[in-house]
C-alpha positions as CSV (number, residue, x, y, z in Angstrom):
1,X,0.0,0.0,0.0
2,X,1.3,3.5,-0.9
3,X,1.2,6.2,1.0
4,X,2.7,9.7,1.5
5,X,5.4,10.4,3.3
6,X,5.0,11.7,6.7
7,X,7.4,10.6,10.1
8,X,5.3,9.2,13.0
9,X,6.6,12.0,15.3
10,X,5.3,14.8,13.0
11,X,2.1,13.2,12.6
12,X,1.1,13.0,15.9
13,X,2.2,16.2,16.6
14,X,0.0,17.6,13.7
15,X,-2.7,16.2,15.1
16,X,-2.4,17.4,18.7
17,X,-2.2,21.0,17.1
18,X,-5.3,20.3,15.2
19,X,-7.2,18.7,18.3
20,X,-6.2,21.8,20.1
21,X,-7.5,24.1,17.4
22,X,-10.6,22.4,17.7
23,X,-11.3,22.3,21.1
24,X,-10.7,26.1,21.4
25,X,-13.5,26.4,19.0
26,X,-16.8,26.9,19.7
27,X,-19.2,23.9,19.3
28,X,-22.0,25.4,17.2
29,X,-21.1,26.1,13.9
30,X,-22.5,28.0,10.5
31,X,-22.7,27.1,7.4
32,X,-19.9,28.3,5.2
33,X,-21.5,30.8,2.6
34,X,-21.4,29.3,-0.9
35,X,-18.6,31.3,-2.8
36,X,-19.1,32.1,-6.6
37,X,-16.6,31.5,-9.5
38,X,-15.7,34.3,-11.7
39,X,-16.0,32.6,-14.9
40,X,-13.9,33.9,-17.9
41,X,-13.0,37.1,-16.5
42,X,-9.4,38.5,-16.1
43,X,-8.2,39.8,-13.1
44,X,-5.0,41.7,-12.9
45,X,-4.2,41.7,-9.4
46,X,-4.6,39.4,-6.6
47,X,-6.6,39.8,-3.5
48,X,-4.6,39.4,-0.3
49,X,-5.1,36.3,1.8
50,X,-8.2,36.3,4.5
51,X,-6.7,36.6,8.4
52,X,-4.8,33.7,9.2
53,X,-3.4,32.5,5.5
54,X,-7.6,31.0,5.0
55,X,-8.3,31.8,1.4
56,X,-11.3,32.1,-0.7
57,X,-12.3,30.8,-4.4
58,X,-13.0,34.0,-5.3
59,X,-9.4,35.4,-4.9
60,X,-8.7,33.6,-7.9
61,X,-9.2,33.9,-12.0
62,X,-10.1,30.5,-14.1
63,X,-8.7,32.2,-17.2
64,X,-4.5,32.2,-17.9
65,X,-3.5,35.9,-18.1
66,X,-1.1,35.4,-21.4
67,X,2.2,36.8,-21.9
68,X,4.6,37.5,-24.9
69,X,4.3,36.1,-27.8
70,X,3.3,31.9,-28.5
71,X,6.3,30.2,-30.9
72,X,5.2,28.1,-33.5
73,X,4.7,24.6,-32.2
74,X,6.4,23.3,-28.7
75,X,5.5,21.1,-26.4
76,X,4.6,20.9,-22.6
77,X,4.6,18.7,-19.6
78,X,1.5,18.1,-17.7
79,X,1.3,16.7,-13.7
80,X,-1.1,14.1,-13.2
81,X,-1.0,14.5,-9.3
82,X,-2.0,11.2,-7.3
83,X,0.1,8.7,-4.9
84,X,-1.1,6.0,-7.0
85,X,-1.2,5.3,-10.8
86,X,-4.0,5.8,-13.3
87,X,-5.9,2.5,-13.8
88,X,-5.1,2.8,-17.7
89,X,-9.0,2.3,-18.8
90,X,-8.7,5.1,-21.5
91,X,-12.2,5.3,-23.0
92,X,-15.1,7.1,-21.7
93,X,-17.9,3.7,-21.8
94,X,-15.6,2.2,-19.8
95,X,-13.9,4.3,-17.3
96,X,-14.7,4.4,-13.8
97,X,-12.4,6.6,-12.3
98,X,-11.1,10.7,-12.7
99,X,-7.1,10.1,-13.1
100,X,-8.4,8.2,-16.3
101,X,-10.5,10.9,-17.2
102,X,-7.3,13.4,-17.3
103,X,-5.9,11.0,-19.8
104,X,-8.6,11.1,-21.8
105,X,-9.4,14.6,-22.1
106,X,-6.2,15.2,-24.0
107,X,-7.2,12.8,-26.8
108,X,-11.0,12.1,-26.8
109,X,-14.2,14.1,-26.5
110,X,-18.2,14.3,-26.0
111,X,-19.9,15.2,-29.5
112,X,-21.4,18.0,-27.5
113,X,-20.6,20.7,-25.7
114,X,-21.8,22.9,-22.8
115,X,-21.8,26.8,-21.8
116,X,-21.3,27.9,-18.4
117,X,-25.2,26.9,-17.0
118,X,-24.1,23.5,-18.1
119,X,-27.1,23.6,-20.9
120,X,-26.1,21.4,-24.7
121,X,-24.7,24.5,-27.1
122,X,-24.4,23.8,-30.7
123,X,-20.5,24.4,-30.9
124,X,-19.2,21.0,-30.6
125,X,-18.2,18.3,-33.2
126,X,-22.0,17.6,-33.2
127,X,-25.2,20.2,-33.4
128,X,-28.3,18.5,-32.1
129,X,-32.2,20.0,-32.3
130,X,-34.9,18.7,-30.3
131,X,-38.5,17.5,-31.1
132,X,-41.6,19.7,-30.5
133,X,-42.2,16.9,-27.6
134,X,-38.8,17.2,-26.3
135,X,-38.6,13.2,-26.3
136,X,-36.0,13.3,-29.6
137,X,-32.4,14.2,-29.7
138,X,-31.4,14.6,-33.5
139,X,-27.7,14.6,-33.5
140,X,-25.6,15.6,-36.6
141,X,-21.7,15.3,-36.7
142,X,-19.8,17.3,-38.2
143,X,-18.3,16.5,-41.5
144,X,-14.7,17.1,-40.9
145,X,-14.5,14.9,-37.2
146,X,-12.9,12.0,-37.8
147,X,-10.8,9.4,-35.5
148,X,-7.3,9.7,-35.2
149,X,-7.4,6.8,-37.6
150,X,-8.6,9.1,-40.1
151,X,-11.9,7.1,-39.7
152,X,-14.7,9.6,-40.2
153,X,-16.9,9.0,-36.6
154,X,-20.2,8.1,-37.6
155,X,-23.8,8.3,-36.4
156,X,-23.3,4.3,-36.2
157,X,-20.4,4.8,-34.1
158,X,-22.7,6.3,-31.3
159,X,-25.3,3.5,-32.1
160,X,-22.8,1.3,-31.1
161,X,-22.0,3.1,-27.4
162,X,-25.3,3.0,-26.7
163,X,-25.6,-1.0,-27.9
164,X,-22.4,-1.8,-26.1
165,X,-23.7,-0.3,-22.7
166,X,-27.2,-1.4,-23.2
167,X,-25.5,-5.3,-23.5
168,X,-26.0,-7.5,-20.8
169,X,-22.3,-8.4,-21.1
170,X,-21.0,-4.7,-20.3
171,X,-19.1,-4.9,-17.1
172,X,-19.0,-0.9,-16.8
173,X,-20.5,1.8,-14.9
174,X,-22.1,3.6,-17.9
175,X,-25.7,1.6,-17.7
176,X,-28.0,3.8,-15.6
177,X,-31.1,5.8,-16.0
178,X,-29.7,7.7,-18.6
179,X,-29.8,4.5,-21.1
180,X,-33.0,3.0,-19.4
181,X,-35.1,6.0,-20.5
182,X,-34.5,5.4,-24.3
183,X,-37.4,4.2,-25.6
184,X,-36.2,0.4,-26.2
185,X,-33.3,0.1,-24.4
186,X,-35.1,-2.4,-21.6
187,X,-36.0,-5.3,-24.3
188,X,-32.9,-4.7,-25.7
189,X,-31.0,-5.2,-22.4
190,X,-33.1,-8.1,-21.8
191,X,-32.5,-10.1,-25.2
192,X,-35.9,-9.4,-26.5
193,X,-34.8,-7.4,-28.9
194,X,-31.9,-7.2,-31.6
195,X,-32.0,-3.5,-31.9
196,X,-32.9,-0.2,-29.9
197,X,-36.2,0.7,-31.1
198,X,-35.4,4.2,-29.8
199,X,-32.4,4.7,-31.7
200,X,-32.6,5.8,-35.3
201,X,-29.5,5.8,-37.6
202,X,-30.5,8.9,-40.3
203,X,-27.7,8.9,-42.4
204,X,-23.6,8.4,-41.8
205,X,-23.7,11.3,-39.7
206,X,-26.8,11.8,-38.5
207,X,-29.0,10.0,-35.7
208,X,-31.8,10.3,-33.7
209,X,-32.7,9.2,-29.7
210,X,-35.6,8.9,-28.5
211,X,-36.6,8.9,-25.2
212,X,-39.8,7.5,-23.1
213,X,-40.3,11.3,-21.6
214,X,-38.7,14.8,-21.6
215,X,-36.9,15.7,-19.0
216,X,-34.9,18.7,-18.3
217,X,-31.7,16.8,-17.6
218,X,-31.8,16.1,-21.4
219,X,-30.4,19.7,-22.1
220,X,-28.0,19.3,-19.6
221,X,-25.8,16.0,-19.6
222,X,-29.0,13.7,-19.4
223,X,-27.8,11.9,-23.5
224,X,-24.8,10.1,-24.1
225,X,-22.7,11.8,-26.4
226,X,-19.3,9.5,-26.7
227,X,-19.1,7.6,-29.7
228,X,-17.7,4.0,-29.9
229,X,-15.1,3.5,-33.0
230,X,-17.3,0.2,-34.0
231,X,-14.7,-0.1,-36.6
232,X,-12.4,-1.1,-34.0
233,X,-14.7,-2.7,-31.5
234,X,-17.6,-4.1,-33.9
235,X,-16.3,-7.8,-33.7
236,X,-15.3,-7.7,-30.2
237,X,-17.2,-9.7,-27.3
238,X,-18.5,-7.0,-24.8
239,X,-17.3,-8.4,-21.7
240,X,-13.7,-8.7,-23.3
241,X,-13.6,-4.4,-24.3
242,X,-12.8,-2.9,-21.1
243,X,-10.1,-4.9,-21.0
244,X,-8.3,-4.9,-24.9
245,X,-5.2,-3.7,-25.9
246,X,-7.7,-1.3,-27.8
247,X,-8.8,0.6,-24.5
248,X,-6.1,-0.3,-22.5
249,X,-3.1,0.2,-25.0
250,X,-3.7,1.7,-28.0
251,X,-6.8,3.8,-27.3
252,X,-8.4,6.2,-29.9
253,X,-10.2,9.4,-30.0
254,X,-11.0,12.0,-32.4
255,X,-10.0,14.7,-29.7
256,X,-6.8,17.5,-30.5
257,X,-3.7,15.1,-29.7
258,X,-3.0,11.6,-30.1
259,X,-2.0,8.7,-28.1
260,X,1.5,8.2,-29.2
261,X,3.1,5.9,-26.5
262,X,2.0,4.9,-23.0
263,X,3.8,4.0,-20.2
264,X,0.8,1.8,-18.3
265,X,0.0,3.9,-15.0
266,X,2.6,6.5,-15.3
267,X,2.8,8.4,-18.3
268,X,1.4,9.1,-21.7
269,X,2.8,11.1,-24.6
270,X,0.5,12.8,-27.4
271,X,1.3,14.4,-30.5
272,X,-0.6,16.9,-32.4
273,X,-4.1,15.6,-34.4
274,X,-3.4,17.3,-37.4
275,X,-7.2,16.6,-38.7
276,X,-8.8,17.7,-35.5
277,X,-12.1,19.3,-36.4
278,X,-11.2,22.4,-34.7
279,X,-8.4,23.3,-36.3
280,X,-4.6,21.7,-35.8
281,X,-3.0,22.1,-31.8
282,X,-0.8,24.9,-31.4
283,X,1.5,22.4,-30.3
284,X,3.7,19.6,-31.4
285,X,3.5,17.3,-28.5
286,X,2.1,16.7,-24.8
287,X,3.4,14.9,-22.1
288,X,1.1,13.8,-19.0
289,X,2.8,12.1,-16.1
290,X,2.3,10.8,-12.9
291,X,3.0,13.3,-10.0
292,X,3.4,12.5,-6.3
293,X,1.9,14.7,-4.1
294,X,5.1,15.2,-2.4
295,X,6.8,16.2,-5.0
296,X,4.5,18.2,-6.6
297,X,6.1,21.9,-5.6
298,X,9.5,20.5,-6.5
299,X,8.2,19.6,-10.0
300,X,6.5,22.6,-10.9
301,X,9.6,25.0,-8.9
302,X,12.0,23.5,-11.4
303,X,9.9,23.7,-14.5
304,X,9.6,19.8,-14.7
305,X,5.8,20.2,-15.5
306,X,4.0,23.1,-17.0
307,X,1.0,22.7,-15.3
308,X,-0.7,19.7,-13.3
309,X,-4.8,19.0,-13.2
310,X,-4.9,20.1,-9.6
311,X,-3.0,21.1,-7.0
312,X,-3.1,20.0,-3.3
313,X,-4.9,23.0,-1.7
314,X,-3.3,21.4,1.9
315,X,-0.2,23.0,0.0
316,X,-1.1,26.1,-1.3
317,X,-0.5,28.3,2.2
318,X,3.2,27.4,1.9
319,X,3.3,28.1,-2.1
320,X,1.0,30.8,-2.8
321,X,4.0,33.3,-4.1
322,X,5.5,30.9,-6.0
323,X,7.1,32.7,-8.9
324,X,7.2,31.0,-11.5
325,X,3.4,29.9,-12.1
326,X,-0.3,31.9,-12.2
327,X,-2.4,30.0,-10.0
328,X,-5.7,29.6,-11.6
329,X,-9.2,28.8,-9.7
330,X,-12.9,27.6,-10.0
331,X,-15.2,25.8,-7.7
332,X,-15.1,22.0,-8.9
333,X,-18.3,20.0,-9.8
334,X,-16.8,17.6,-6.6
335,X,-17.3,17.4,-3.4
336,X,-16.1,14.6,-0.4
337,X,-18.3,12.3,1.8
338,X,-18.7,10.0,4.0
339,X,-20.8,7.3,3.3
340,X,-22.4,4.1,5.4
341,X,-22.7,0.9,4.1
342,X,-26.6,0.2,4.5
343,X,-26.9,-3.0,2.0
344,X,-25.5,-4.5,-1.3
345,X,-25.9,-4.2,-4.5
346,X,-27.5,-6.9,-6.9
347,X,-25.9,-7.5,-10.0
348,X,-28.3,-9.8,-11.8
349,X,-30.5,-7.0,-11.7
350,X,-29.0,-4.3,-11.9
351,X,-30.5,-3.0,-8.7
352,X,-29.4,-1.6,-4.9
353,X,-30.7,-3.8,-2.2
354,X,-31.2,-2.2,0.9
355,X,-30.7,-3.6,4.4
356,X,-32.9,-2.8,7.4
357,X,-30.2,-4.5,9.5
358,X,-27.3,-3.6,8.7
359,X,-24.6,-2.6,11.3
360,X,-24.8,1.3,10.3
361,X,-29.0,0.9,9.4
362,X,-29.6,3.0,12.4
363,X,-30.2,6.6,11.5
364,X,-29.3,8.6,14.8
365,X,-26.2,6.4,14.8
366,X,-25.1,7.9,11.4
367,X,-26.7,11.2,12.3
368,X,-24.7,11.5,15.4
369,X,-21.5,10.6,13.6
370,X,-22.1,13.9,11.0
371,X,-22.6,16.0,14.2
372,X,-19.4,14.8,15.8
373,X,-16.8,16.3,12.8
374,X,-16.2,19.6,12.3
375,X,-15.6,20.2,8.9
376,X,-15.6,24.0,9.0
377,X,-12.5,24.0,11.1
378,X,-11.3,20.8,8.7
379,X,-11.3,23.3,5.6
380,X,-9.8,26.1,7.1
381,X,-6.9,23.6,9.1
382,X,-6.0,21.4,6.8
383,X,-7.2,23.5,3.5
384,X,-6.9,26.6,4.0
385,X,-10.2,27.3,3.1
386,X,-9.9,25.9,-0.3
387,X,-12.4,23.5,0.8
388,X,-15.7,24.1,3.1
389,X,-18.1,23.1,5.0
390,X,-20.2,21.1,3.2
391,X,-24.1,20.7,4.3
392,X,-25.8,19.0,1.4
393,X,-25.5,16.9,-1.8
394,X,-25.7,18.9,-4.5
395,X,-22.9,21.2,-3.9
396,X,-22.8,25.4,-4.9
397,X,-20.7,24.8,-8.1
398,X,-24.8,24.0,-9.0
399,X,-25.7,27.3,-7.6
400,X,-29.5,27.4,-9.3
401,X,-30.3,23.7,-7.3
402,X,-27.8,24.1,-4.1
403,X,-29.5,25.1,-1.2
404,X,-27.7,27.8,0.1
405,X,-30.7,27.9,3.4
406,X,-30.0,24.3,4.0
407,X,-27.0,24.1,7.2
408,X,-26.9,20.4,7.4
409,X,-25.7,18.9,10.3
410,X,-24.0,21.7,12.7
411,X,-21.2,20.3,14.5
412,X,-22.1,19.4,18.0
413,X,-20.7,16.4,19.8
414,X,-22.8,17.1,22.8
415,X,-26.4,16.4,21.0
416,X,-24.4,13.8,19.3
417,X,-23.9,12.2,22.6
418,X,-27.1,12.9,23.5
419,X,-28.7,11.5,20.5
420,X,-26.9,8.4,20.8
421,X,-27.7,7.8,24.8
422,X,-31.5,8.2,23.6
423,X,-30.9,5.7,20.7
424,X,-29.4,2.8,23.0
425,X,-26.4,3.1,22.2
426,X,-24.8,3.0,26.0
427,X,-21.3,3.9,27.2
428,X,-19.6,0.6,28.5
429,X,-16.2,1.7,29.8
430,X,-14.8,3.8,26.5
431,X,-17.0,3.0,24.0
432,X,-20.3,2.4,23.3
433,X,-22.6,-1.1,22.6
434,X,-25.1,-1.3,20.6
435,X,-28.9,-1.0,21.4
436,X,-28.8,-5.2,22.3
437,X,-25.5,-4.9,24.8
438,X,-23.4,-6.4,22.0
439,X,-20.2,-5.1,21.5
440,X,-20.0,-2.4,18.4
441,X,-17.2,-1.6,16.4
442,X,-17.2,-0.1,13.2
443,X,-14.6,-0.6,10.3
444,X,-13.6,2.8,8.1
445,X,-12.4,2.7,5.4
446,X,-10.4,5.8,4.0
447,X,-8.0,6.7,0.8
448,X,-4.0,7.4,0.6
449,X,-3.0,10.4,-1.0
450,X,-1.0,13.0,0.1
451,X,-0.1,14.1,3.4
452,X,-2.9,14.7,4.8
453,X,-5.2,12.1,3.6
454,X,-4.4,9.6,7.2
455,X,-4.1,12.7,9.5
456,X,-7.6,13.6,7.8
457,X,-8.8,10.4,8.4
458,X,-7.6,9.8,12.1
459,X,-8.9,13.3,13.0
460,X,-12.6,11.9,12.0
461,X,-11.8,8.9,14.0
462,X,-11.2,10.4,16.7
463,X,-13.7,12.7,16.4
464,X,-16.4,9.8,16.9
465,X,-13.9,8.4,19.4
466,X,-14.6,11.3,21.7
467,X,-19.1,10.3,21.5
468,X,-18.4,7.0,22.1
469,X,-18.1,4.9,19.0
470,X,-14.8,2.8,18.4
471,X,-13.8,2.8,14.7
472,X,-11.1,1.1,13.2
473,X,-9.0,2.5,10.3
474,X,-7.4,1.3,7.1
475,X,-6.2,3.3,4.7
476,X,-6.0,1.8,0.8
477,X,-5.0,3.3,-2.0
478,X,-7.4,4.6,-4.9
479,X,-8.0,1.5,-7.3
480,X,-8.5,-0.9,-4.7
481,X,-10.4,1.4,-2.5
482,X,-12.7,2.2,-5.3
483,X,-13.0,-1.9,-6.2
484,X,-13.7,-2.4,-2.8
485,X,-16.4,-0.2,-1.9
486,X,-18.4,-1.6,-5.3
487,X,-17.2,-0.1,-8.5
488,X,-17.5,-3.7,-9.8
489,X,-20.5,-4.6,-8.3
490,X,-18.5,-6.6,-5.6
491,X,-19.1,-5.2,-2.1
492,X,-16.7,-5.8,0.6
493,X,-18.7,-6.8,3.9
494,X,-15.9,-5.8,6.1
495,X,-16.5,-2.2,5.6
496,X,-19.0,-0.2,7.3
497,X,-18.2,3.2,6.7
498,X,-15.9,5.0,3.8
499,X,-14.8,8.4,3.3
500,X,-14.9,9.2,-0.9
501,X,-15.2,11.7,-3.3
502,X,-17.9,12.2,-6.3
503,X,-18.0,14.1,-9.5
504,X,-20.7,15.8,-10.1
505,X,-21.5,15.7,-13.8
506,X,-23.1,19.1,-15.8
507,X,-26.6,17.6,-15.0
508,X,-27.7,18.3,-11.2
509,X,-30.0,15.0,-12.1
510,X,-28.6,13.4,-8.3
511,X,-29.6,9.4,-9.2
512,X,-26.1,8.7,-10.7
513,X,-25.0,8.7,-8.0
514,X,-27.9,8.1,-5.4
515,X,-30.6,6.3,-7.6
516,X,-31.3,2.8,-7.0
517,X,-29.8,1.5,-10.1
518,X,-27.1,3.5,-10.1
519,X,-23.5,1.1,-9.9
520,X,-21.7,4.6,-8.0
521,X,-24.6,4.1,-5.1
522,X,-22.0,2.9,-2.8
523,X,-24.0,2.9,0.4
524,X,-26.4,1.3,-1.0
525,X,-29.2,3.0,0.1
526,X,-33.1,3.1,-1.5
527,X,-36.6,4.1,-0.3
528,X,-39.7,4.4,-2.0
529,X,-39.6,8.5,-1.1
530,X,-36.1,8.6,-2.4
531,X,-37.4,7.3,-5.8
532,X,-40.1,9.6,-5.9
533,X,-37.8,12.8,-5.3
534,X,-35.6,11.5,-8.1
535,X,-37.9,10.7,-10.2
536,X,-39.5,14.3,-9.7
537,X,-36.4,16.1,-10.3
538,X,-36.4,15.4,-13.9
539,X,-40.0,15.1,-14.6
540,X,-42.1,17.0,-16.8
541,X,-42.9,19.3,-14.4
542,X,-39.4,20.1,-13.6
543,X,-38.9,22.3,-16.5
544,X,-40.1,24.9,-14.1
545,X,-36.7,25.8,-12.7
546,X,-38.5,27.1,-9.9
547,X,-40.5,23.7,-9.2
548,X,-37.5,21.6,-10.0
549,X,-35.5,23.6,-7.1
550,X,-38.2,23.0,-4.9
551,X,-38.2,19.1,-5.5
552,X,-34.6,19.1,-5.2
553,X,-34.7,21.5,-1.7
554,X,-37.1,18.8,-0.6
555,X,-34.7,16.3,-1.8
556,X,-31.5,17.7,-0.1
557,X,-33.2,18.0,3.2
558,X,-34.6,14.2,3.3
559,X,-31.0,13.1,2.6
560,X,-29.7,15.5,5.7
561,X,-32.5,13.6,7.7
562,X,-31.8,10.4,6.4
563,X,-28.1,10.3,6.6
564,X,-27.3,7.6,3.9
565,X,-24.0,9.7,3.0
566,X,-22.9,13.1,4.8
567,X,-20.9,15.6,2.5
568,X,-17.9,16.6,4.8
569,X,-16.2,19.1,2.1
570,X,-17.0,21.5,-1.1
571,X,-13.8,22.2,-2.7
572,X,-11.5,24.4,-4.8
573,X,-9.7,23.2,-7.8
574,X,-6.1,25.0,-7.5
575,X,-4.2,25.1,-10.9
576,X,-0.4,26.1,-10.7
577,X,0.6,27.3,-14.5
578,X,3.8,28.0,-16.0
579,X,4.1,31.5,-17.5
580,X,5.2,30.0,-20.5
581,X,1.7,28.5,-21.0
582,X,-0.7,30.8,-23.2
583,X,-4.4,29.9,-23.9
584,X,-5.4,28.0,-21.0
585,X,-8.6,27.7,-19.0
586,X,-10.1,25.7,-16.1
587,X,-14.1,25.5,-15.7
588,X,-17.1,25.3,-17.6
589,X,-18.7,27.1,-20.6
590,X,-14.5,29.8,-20.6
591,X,-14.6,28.9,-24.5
592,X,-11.1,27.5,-24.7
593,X,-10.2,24.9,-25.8
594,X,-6.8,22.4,-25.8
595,X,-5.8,23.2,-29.2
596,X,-5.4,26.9,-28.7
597,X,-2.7,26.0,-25.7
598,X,0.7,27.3,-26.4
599,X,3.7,28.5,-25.2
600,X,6.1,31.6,-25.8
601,X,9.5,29.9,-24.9
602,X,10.8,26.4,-25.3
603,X,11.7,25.9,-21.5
604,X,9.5,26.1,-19.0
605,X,10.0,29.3,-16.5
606,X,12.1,28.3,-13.7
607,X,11.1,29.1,-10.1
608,X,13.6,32.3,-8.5
């Protein structure tokens, strides 16, 4: 198991100046106020850091500030930072998790694109119009997109995504409510049917989706727009894809650079698409590699990378001047959680299976274990306030559906106490029993990364250490922690709580990740009025922004009551960027694109 690299001595000593921190706080705590991203506009001076180095999201700019003049062609270096390597599954109906989406982004694309709202634009390498039902997606591609084979991609090719997914044999995480609403797609799962009666191929570049209603998560993220080269992967068994030398080593898009060589795990080097539909990179050649987060400063200092996908914000106190770089900002679609196991997950069917009994079934237990971290003091301590407080699930970079009025769980071990005495759960000697007398002990189960993932992690253990509860730790590194929770379908039944992170995708549409067929519903939580709020959220009467808020208010406060998951942290993405680099952008909807990056020297700037 990998970890970072921390001594034992400095450690504990870190987290007796974070206890103490803590305890000098008081125990009733408000909810952070959502900050606000300045999309796309250009600042030219910083704002000084807030009182005691705690920073805010809106001290930064998402938009490089260029300078000089960009040289024809170059090349540049980017830091993939993680303690772990990329899992290498490099195509997006197959990959599960976001270091593989890094790699991808550089050489493959949606057909569609999105402006800052997150709604479908016509701008990408596809245009699409709607039916006067808003049931059918007519999507037309481009003429000039083609796969780096010089292939063209066809309306067939995103047929054959939808097929692939849609197959009983696909052993990804794709196949959710997303394919089960085409009109089709459930006989076709099932065998009953050869085709997807839903899915009409128009021409070589045009195609039509329909689906069984119109939702508003349609116009933003709700239709699967990544083609599947079915030139490539047309006589291939489904069940053997993820796996091929065609996903895993010599993967395809039709996106600005192209795969040249790959080091499996640790790097990747791209050349320039010369046919990309946008027009040809500005540069020659790209080079992503692996970064530890320990050496991340060291790397960008000495110009070894240009830029890196995100920076550890645990850092940024100690390298906020650093000379060499612009640090660039937005709020991420992201946020951390904790999450209880409450049942498992049925593959046959495709279905969570909730359990009534399971260890952490009891909902004081898990509410009490919310109220026992602090995770204001956790952003500011150990983030500098690059991440906050975080009191529901959908998070503020969703500002027209987060509910801003909603504080969670405030931090309050006393009424967490409290609660638990009430619930049964007695104090015998240290640590509590459970409502029968029987011993309770719960197993947690956290990520590596960095140095402060484990002091992170043993700060919330002993944070329900000091109500009562004994929990046990084990730290595991990304792939397996993610293959262990249920990213296969496989749950372990030796864990009982986990601490993980989600993406949230453009659409605020919740059920990917808390649905009941959804693969990513790690805790494994349903109900029948979870359904219904899910179900509401993109229903025809959700095209009233106004209602649709309203369902998903009603939503975020059943899951604050019902405790399945508790968000611990909204968060910052931090980009460090040479001032080589020219054309660059982090965010939605900025209008810049990979193949406008360039430089204006050869050599990265060196850190003074």
């Amino acid at each position: 198991m990998k970890k970072g690299f921390f001594s034992r001595g400095i450690f504990f000593t870190m987290m007796l100046v974070f206890v103490l921190v803590l305890a000098a706080c008081s125990s009733e705590k408000e909810a952070t106020p959502a900050p606000t991203a300045n999309q796309g506009e250009e600042k030219t001076e910083e704002k000084p850091a807030n009182e005691e180095g705690v920073y805010s999201i809106e001290d930064f700019n998402n938009v490089k500030t260029n300078e000089g003049t960009a040289i024809e062609g170059g090349s540049i270096t980017y830091g993939l930072v993680s303690d772990t390597a990329f899992e290498g599954t490099l195509n997006f109906n197959f990959y599960s998790g976001n270091p593989d989406v890094k790699v991808l982004e550089w050489f493959d694309e949606g057909l569609l694109t999105w402006d800052k709202d997150y709604v479908y634009t016509n701008d990408g390498a596809a245009t699409y119009e709607t039916s006067e039902d808003g049931k059918t997606f007519t999507l037309t591609i481009r003429d000039n997109v083609n796969w780096h084979d010089g292939k063209p991609v066809t309306a067939e090719d995103l047929q054959f995504a939808y097929e692939t997914i849609g197959n009983k044999d696909y052993d990804g995480p794709r196949y959710d409510s997303n394919f089960t609403s085409v009109v089709g797609m459930d006989e076709f799962h099932a065998g009953t049917a050869d085709t997807i009666s839903g899915i009409k191929v128009l021409s070589d570049k045009q195609i039509s989706i329909t689906y069984k209603e119109s939702t508003p998560s349609l116009l933003t993220g709700g239709v699967w727009t990544y083609p599947l080269a079915k030139h490539i992967f047309g006589d291939m068994e489904v069940a053997k894809m993820s796996s091929s030398k065609e996903v895993r080593e010599t993967p395809i898009g039709f996106g600005p650079f192209k795969v040249e060589t790959i080091t499996p795990g640790e790097s990747v080097t791209y050349v320039k698409n010369e046919d990309y539909w946008r027009g040809a990179p500005k540069l020659d050649k790209v080079t992503l590699k692996v970064i530890n987060p320990t050496t991340v400063v060291q790397e960008l200092k000495s110009g070894g990378v240009d830029l890196v996908d995100a920076f550890p914000t645990d850092q940024y106190k100690d390298n906020a001047d650093m000379s060499n770089v612009e640090f660039l900002g937005t709020i991420d679609r992201a946020y951390t959680y904790i999450g209880f196991k409450l049942g498992t997950w049925d593959e046959a069917n495709g279905k969570v299976v909730s359990n009534a009994d399971a260890k952490m079934g009891d909902k004081n237990l898990r509410k009490a274990m919310w109220m026992a971290v602090d995770n204001d003091q956790v952003g500011k301590r150990f983030y500098n306030g690059l991440r906050w407080n975080a009191t529901t699930l959908i998070p503020p970079s969703h500002p027209e559906f987060h509910d801003s009025n909603n504080p969670g769980a405030a931090y309050d071990p006393e009424a967490a106490k409290k609660l638990l005495d009430e619930a049964g759960y007695k104090l015998d000697g240290e640590f509590r029993t459970n409502p029968d007398g029987s011993p309770l002990e719960i197993n947690f189960v956290s990520m590596t990364g960095g140095d402060t993932a484990e002091p992170l992690a043993r700060y919330y253990v002993q944070s329900w250490a000091a109500i009562g509860l004994k929990v046990n730790l084990e730290m595991v590194e990304f792939n397996s922690f993610y293959d262990r929770v249920g990213n296969t379908g496989k749950d372990d039944p030796s864990i009982d709580v986990y601490q993980a992170a989600w993406g949230v995708g453009i659409d605020v549409d919740p059920s990917g990740l808390y649905g009941r067929d959804a693969l990513y519903n790690f805790s494994r939580f349903s109900s029948e009025e979870n359904d219904r709020l899910l179900a509401a959220g993109v229903s025809a009467e959700a095209f009233d922004v106004d209602k649709r808020k309203e369902i998903y208010n009603e939503w975020q406060q059943y899951m604050v009551d019902e405790v399945p998951v508790f968000p611990t942290l909204y968060r910052a993405v931090v980009v460090p960027v040479n001032k080589r680099v020219m054309n660059y952008a982090i965010g939605d909807g900025t209008g810049v694109y990979l193949n406008d990056l360039a430089v204006n020297a050869d050599k990265a700037v060196v850190a003074e």
